[in-house]
C-alpha positions in Angstrom: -13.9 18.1 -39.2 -13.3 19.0 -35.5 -10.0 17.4 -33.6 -10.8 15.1 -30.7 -11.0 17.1 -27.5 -12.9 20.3 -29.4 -15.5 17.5 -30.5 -16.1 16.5 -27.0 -16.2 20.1 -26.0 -19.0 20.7 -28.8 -21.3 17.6 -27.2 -21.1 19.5 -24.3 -21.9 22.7 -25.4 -24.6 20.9 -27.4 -26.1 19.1 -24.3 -26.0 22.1 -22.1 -28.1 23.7 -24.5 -30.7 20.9 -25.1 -30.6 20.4 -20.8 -31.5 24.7 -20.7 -34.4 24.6 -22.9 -35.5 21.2 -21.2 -35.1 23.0 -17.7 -36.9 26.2 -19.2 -40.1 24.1 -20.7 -40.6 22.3 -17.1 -40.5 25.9 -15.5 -43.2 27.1 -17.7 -45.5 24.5 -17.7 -48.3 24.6 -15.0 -47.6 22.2 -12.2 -50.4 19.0 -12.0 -53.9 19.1 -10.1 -52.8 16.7 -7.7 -53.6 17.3 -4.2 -50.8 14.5 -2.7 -48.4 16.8 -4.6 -49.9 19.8 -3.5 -49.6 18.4 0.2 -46.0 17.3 -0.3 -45.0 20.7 -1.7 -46.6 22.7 1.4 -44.8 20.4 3.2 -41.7 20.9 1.6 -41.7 24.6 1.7 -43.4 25.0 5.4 -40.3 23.0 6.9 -37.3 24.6 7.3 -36.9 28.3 6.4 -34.0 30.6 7.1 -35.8 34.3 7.5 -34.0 36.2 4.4 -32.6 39.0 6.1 -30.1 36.4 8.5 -29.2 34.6 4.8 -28.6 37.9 3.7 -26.4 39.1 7.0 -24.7 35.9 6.4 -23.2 36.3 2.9 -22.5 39.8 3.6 -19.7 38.6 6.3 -18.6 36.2 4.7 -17.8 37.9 1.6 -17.1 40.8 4.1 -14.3 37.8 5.8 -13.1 36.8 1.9 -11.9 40.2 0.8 -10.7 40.8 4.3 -8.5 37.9 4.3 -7.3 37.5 0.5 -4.7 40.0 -0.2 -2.7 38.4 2.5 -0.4 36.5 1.4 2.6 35.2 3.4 6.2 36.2 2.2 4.4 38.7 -0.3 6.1 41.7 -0.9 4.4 45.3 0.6 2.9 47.6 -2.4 4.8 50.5 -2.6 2.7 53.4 -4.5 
């Protein structure tokens, strides 16, 4: 049988897998014919919408900021090559 902590870590792995397929049948099914939900959706997605490209320019500096900033480390030693 399987020691304590790996049977907890197979539950998980178990329940991952069962919440994946439950997530992957709700994203194939066809959304209801209900026009409140319809409204409430438009709604949703009409409200606040950063333009793609800024998201996009965004990320870029930070990651650009990230590897920028994380080979310094204080009291490291300089590569010699």
């Amino acid at each position: 049988m399987l020691r304590p902590g790996r049977r907890l870590f197979s539950v998980a792995a178990i329940l991952l897998i069962v919440v994946a397929g439950l997530h992957t049948i709700g994203h194939s099914s066809p959304p209801p014919d209900d026009p409140a939900l319809r409204a409430v959706e438009a709604a949703l997605y009409g409200y606040y919408r950063i333009a793609p490209p800024l998201a996009t320019l965004a990320l870029v500096w930070v990651l650009f900021l990230v590897a920028l900033l994380l080979p310094v480390r204080p009291g490291a030693p300089p590569k010699v090559r």
